[in-house]
C-alpha positions as CSV (number, residue, x, y, z in Angstrom):
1,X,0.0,0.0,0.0
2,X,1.1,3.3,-1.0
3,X,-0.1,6.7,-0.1
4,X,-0.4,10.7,-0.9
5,X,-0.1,13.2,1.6
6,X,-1.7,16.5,1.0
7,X,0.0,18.5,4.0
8,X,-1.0,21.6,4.1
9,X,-4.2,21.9,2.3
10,X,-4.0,25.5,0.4
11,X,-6.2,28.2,1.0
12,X,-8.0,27.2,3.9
13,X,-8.2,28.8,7.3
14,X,-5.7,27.0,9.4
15,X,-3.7,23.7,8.9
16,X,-5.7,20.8,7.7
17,X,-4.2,17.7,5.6
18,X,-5.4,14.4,3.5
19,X,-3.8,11.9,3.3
20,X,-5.5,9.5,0.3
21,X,-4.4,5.1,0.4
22,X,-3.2,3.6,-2.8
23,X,-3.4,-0.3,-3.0
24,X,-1.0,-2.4,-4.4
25,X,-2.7,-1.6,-8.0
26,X,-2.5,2.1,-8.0
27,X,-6.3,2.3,-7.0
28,X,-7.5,4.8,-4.3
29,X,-8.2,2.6,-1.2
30,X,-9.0,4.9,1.3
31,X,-9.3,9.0,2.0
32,X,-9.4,11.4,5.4
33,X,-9.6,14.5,5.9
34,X,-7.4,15.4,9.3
35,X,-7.3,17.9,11.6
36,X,-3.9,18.2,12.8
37,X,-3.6,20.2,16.3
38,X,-5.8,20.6,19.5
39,X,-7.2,23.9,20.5
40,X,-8.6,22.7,24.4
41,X,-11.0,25.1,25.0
42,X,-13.4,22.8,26.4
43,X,-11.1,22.0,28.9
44,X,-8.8,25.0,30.0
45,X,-12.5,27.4,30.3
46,X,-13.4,24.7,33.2
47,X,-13.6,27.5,36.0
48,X,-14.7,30.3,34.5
49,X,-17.1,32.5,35.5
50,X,-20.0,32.2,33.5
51,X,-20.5,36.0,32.6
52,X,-16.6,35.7,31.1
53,X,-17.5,33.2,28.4
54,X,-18.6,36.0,25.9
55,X,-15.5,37.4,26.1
56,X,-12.9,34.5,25.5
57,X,-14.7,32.0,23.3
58,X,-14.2,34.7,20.5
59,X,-10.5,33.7,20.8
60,X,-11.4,30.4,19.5
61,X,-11.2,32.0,16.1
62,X,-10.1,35.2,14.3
63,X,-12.2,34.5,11.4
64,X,-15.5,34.5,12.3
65,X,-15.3,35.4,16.4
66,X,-19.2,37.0,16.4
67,X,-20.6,33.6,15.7
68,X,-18.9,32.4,19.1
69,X,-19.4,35.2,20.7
70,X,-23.0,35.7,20.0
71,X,-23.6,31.6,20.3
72,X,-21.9,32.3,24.2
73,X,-24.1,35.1,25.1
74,X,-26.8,33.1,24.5
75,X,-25.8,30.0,26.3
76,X,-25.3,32.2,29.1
77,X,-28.8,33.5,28.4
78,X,-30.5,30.2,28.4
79,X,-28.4,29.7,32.0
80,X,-29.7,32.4,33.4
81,X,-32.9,32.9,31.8
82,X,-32.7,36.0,30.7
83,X,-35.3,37.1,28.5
84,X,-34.2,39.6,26.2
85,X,-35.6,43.0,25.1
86,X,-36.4,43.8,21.9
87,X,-34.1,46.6,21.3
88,X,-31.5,44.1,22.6
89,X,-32.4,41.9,20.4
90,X,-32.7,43.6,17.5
91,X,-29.2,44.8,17.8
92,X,-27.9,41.6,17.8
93,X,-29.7,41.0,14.8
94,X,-28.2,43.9,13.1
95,X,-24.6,43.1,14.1
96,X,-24.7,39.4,12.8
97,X,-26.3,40.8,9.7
98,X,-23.8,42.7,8.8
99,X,-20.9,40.3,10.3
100,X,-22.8,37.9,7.9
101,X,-21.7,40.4,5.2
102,X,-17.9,40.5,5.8
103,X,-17.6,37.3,6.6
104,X,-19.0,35.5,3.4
105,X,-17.7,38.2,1.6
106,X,-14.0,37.2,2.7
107,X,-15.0,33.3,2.2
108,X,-16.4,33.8,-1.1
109,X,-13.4,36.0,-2.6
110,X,-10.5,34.5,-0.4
111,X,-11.4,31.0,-0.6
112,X,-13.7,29.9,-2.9
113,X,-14.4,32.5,-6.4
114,X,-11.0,31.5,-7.4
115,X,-12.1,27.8,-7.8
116,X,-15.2,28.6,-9.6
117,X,-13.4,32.0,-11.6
118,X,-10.2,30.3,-12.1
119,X,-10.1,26.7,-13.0
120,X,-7.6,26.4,-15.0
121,X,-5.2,28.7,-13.2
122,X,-2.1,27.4,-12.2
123,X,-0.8,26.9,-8.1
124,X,0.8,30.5,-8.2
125,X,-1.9,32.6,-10.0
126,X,-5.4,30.9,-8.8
127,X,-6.1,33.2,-5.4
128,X,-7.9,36.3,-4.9
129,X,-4.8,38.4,-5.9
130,X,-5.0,37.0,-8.9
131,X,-9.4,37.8,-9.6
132,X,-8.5,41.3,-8.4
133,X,-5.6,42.2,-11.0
134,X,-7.5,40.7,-13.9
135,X,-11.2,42.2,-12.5
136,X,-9.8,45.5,-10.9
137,X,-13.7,47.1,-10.3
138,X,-14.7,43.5,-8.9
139,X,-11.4,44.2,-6.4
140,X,-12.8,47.6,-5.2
141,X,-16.4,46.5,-5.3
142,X,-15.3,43.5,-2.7
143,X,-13.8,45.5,-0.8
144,X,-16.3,47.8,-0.7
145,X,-18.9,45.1,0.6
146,X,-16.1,43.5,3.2
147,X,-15.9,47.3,4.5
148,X,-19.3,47.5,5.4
149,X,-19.8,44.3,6.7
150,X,-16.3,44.8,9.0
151,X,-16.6,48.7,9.9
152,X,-20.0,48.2,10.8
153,X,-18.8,45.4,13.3
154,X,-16.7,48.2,14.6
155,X,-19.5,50.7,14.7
156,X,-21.7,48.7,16.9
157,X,-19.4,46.8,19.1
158,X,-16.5,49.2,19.2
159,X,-14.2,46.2,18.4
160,X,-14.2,45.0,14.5
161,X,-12.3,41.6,15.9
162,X,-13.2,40.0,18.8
163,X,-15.8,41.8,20.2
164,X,-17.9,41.5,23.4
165,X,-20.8,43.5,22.7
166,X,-23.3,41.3,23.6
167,X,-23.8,40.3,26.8
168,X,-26.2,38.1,29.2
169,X,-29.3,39.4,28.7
170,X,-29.0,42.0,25.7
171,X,-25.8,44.0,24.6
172,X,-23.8,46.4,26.0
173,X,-24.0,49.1,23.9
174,X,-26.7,51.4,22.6
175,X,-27.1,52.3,18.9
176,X,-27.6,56.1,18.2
177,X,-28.7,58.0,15.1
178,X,-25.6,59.0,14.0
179,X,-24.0,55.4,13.7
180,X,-27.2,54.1,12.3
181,X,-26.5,57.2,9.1
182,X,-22.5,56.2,9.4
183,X,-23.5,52.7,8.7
184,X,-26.0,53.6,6.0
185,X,-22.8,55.7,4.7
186,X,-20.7,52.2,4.7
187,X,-23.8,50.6,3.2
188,X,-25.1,52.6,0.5
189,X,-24.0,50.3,-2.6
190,X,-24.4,46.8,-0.6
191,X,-27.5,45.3,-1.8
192,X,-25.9,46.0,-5.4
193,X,-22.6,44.7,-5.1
194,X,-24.3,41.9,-3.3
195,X,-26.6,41.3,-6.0
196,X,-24.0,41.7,-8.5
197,X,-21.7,39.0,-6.3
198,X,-24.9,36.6,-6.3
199,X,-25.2,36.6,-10.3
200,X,-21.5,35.8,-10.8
201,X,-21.3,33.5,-8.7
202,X,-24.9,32.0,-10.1
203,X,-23.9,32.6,-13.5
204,X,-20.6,30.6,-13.2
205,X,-22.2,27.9,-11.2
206,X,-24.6,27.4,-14.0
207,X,-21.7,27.3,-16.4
208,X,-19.8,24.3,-14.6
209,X,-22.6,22.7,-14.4
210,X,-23.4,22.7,-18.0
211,X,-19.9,23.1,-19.1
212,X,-18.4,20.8,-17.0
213,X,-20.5,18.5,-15.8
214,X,-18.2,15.2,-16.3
215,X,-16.0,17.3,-13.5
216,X,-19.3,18.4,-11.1
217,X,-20.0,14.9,-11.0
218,X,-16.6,13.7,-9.7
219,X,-16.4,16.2,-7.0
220,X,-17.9,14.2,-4.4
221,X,-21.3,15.0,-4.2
222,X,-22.2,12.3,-2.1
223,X,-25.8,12.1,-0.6
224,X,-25.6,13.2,3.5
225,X,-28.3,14.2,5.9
226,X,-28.4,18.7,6.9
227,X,-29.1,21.0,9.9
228,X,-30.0,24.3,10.2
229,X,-32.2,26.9,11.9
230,X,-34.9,28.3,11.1
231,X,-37.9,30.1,12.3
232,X,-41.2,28.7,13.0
233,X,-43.0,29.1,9.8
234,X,-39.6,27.6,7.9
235,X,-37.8,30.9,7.4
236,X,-34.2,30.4,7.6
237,X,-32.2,32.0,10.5
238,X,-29.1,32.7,11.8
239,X,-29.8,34.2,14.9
240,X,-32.1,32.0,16.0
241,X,-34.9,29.3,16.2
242,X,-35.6,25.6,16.3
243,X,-33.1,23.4,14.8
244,X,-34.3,21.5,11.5
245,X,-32.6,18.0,10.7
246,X,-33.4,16.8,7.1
247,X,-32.0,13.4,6.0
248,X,-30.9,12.4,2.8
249,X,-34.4,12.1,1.1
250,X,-35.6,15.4,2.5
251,X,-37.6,14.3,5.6
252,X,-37.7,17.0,8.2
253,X,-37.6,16.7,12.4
254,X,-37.8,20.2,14.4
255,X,-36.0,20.2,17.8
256,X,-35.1,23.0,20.5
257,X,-31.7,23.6,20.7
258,X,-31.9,22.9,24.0
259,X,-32.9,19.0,23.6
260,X,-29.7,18.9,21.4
261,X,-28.4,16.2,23.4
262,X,-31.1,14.0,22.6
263,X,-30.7,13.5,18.8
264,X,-27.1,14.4,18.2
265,X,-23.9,12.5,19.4
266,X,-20.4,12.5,18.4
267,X,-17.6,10.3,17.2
268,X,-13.8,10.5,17.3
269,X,-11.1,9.2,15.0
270,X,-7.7,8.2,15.6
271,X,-5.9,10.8,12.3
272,X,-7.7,13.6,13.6
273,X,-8.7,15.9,16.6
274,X,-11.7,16.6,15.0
275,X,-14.7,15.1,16.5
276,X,-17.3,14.1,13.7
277,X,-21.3,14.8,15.0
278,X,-24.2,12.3,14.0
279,X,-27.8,12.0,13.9
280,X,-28.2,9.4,17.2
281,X,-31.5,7.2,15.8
282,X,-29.3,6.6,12.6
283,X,-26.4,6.3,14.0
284,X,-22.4,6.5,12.5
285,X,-21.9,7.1,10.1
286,X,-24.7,6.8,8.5
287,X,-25.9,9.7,10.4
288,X,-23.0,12.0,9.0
289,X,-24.4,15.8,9.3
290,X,-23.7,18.8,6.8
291,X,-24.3,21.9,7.8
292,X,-23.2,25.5,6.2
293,X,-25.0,27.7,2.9
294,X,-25.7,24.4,1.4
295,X,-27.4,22.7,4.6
296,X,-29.3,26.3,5.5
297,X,-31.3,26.3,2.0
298,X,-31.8,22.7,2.3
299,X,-33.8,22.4,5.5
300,X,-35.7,26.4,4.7
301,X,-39.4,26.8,3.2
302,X,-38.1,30.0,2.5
303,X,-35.7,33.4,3.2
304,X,-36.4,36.4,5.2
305,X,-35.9,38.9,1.9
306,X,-37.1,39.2,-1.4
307,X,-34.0,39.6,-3.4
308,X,-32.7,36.5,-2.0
309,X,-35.5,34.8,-2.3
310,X,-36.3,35.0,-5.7
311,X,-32.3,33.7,-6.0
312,X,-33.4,30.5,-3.0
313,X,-36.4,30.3,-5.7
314,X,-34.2,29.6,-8.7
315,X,-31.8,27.2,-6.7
316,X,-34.7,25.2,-5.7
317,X,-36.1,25.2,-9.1
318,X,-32.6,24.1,-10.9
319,X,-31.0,21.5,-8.1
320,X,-34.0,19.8,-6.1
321,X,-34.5,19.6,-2.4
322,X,-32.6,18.4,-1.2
323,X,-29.2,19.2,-3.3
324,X,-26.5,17.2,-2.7
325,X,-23.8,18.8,-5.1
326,X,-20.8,20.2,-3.0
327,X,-19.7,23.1,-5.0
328,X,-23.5,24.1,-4.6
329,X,-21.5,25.6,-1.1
330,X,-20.4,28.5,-3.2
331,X,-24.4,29.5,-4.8
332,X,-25.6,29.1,-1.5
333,X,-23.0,30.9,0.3
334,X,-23.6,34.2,-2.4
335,X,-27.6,33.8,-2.0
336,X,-27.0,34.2,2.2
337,X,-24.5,36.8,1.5
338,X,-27.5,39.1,-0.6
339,X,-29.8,38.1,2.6
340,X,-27.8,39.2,5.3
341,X,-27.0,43.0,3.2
342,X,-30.7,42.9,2.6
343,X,-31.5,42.2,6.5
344,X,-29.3,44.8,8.1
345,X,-30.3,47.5,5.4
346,X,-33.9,46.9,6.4
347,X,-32.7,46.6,10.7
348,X,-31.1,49.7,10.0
349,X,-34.6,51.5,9.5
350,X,-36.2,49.7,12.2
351,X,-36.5,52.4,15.2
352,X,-36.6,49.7,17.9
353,X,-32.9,49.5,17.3
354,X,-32.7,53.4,18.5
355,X,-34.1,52.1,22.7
356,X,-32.0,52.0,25.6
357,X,-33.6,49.5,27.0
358,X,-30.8,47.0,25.7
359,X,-30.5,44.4,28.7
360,X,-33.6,42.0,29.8
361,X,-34.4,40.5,32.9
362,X,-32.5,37.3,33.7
363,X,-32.5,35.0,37.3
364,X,-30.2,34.7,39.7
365,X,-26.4,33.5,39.2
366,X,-25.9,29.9,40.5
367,X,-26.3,26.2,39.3
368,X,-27.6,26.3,35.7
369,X,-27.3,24.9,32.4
370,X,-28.1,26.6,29.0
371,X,-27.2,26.0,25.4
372,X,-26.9,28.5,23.0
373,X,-27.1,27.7,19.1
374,X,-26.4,30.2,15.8
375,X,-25.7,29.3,12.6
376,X,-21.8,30.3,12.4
377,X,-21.1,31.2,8.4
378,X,-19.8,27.5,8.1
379,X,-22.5,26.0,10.1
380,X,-24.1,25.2,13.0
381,X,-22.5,26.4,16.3
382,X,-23.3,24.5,19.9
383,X,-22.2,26.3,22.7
384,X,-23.4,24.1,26.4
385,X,-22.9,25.8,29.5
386,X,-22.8,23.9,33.3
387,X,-22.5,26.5,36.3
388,X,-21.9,25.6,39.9
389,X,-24.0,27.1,42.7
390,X,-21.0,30.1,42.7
391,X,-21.8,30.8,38.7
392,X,-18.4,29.0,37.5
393,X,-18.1,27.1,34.8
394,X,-18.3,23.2,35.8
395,X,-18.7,21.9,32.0
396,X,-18.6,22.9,28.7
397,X,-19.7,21.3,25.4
398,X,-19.0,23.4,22.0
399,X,-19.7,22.0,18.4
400,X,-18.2,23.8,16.2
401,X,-19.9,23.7,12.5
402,X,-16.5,22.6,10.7
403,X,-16.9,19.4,13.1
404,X,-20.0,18.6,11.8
405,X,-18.6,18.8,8.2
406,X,-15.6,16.6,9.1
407,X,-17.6,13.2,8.3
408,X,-18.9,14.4,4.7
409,X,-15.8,16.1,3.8
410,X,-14.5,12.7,4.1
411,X,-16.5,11.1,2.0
412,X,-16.1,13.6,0.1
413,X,-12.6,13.4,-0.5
414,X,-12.5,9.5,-1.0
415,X,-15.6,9.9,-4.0
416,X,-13.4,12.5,-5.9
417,X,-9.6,10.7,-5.2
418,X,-11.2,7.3,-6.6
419,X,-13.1,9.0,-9.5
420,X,-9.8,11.3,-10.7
421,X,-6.1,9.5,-9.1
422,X,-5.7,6.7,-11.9
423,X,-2.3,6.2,-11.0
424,X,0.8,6.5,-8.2
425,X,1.7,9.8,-9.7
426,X,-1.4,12.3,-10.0
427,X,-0.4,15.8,-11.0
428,X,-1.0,19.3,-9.8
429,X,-3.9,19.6,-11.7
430,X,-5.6,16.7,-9.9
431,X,-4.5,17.3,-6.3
432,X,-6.0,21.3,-6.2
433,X,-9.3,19.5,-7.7
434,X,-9.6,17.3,-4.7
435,X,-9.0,20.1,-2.3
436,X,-11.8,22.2,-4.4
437,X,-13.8,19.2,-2.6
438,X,-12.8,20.5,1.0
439,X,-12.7,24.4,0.1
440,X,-16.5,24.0,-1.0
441,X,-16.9,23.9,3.0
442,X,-14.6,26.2,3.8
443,X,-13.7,24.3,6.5
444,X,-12.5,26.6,9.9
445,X,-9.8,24.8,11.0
446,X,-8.3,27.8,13.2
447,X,-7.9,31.6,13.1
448,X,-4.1,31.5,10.8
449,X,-3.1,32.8,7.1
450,X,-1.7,30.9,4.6
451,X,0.4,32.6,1.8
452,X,-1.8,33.4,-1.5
453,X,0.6,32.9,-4.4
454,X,1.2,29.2,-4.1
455,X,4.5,29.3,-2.0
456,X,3.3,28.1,0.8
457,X,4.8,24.5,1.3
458,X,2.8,21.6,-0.4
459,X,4.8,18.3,-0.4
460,X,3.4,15.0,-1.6
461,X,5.1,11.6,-0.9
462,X,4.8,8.7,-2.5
463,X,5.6,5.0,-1.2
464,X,5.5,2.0,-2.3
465,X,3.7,-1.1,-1.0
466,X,7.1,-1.7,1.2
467,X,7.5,1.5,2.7
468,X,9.8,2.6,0.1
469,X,9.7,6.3,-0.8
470,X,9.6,6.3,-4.8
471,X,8.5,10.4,-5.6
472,X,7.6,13.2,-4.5
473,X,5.7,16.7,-6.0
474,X,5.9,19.9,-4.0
475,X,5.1,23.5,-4.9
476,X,7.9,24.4,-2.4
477,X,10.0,27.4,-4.0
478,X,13.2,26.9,-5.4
């Protein structure tokens, strides 16, 4: 047995690898997807006091630190049952709109356009660098949308990266009339770069998929079960809701996050420090979860604005319910990045946001337990709270969306390696395709930066059946 080692993967937030098994014929055996290093936050937040949480679990990532943050305040909510007002939560609304913004923004232009805009690029040329120098007006126009998203972030929370605006029971901040203008100001082209960001991305989707189709269909695309939130009458939401589990054929079950527990377990592996969540009554891995763009517009009747939904409307129309097609990520991703512009234009005007009444009643700080689920951009985010009787942290459970996407990234990686490696020696070409599969995700792996113009260190090592090495590729520079 032989195998290839993709270590690091490119173009991906922190340090993931795959390694992919040849047998003794050149044939692809086996494929994982690893996470290579432990974070510990679980353990070393043992001890905490509870009303602390909001402010450290950002550090779990640079990337996207609102969706912990926000997923913390309201585990710490749910512990003390704090009911919130609705300026408070209104205002939470507004800033995860418009962190919705930046952050799919940055995922769509750092991570995944290039794949979908850039094919046929080589290593060095096929990153974002690259879309802006060829697409100058696209560069400014994306920047442009990332500003607003990012400065409005700043705006409301005073912090653009990791804040602690909200707080239990409501934020800490008020909004006034003259950041509501300032982030109009920021805002004023959003909903028409966003809409001019959805048709690209629509318009080159449609083009693989009729173009390329032989390709599509080696990309994985293997049939899992989804998760999401969404409101009570179906409507999709980040903030919050009841969770929606759909399996493979479309069937729906509705739970509260807090009864998580009692259809959701996880699994461990021995390559990876990834844990890999599952639907209990089917069990692993059968139960294998995606969540993300792609699971979000799976499990929704329907989106919150009408831009995006007449975009949801022609997804639905063109790829079924529910779509299984991984680079579908990207469509989705672009239709949620019009909905969240659209949302916090039309918060924006909302004059509840304008109260200062922004923090609700809660109970008194003791023994407790709460859980507090958002839809991270990458997916669904768990945060699980236990408090002793002096308000510290006794427990913690978090499960983190990328987690849930281990399973199916996969399986995904293994569908593509055995439809595309035909031999010991697979080339450039081939091994950027299979991590397409995994970028589709856009997988969180931890808050670091990789280098854009192919130099970062790739390495691929081949052996033989005896252990011997026999080859080698790597983009490392001369």
């Amino acid at each position: 047995m032989s195998e290839i080692i993709i270590d690091p993967m490119t173009r991906l937030e922190g340090h993931g690898k795959v390694t992919i098994e040849l047998d003794d014929g050149g044939k692809v055996k086996d494929a994982r997807f690893s996470i290579v290093y432990l974070r510990g936050f679980e353990k070393f937040l043992e001890g905490c006091a509870l009303e602390d949480l909001p402010k450290f679990t950002p550090r779990i990532c640079g990337v996207c630190p609102v969706a912990h943050h926000m997923a913390s305040a309201k585990a710490c909510d749910a512990v003390l049952k704090a009911k919130l007002t609705e300026t408070g939560e209104k205002i939470r609304r507004l800033w995860y709109a418009v962190n919705g913004v930046h952050d799919k923004m940055l995922i769509l232009a750092g991570t995944g356009a290039p794949d979908l805009l850039l094919p046929d690029a080589n290593q060095k040329t096929r990153n974002v660098i690259t879309l802006i120098t060829k697409n100058p007006e696209l560069g400014k126009k994306i920047l442009e949308l990332r500003k607003f998203g990012q400065e409005s972030n700043r705006v409301i929370s005073g912090k653009a990266i990791h804040p602690f605006t909200a707080v239990p029971g409501g934020v800490s901040f008020k909004v006034t009339e003259d950041q509501v203008k300032q982030i109009k100001k920021l805002g004023k082209n959003a909903l028409h770069i966003a809409t001019e960001v959805v048709e690209l991305i629509k318009d080159k989707t449609y083009e693989l998929v009729e173009k390329k189709g032989d390709l599509l269909e080696k990309l994985g695309n293997v049939e899992t079960n989804y998760l999401g939130l969404r409101a009570s009458d179906g409507t999709s939401d980040h903030y919050d809701g009841d969770v929606a589990f759909m399996d493979s054929k479309g069937k729906i079950t509705e739970f509260h996050p807090s009864d998580y527990l009692n259809y959701l377990a996880e699994n461990t592996s021995d390559y990876s420090f990834g844990k890999y969540p599952y639907w209990k009554a089917l069990g692993f891995p059968e139960g294998i979860i995606r969540v993300g763009p792609l699971a979000r517009l799976n499990v929704a009747e329907k989106l919150s604005t009408p831009k995006a939904q007449e975009y949801f409307e022609d997804f639905r129309k063109s790829f079924g319910r529910p779509a299984h097609v991984t680079m579908l990520y990207h469509y989705a991703r672009a239709i949620e990045l019009l909905n969240c512009a659209e949302m916090a234009m039309d918060l924006l005007d909302d004059p509840a946001i304008l109260g200062d009444d922004t923090i609700g009643s809660m109970g008194p700080l003791g023994a407790g337990q709460g859980v507090g689920i958002v839809e991270a951009p990458r997916g669904t985010l768990i945060h699980h709270y236990e408090t002793d009787e002096k308000g510290l942290v006794k427990d913690i459970n978090l499960i983190v969306a990328t987690t849930f996407n281990n399973a199916p990234i996969d399986r995904d990686i293994k569908a593509a390696s055995q439809k595309l490696i035909t031999s010991k020696s697979p080339n450039e070409k081939i091994l950027n395709t299979i991590e397409m599969v995994a970028r589709a995700y856009d997988p969180c792996l931890s808050c670091a930066a990789h280098s854009v113009d192919g130099g970062y260190p790739l390495k691929i090592e081949i052996y033989d059946s005896e252990g011997n090495r026999v080859g080698e590729i790597s983009n490392t520079r001369r």
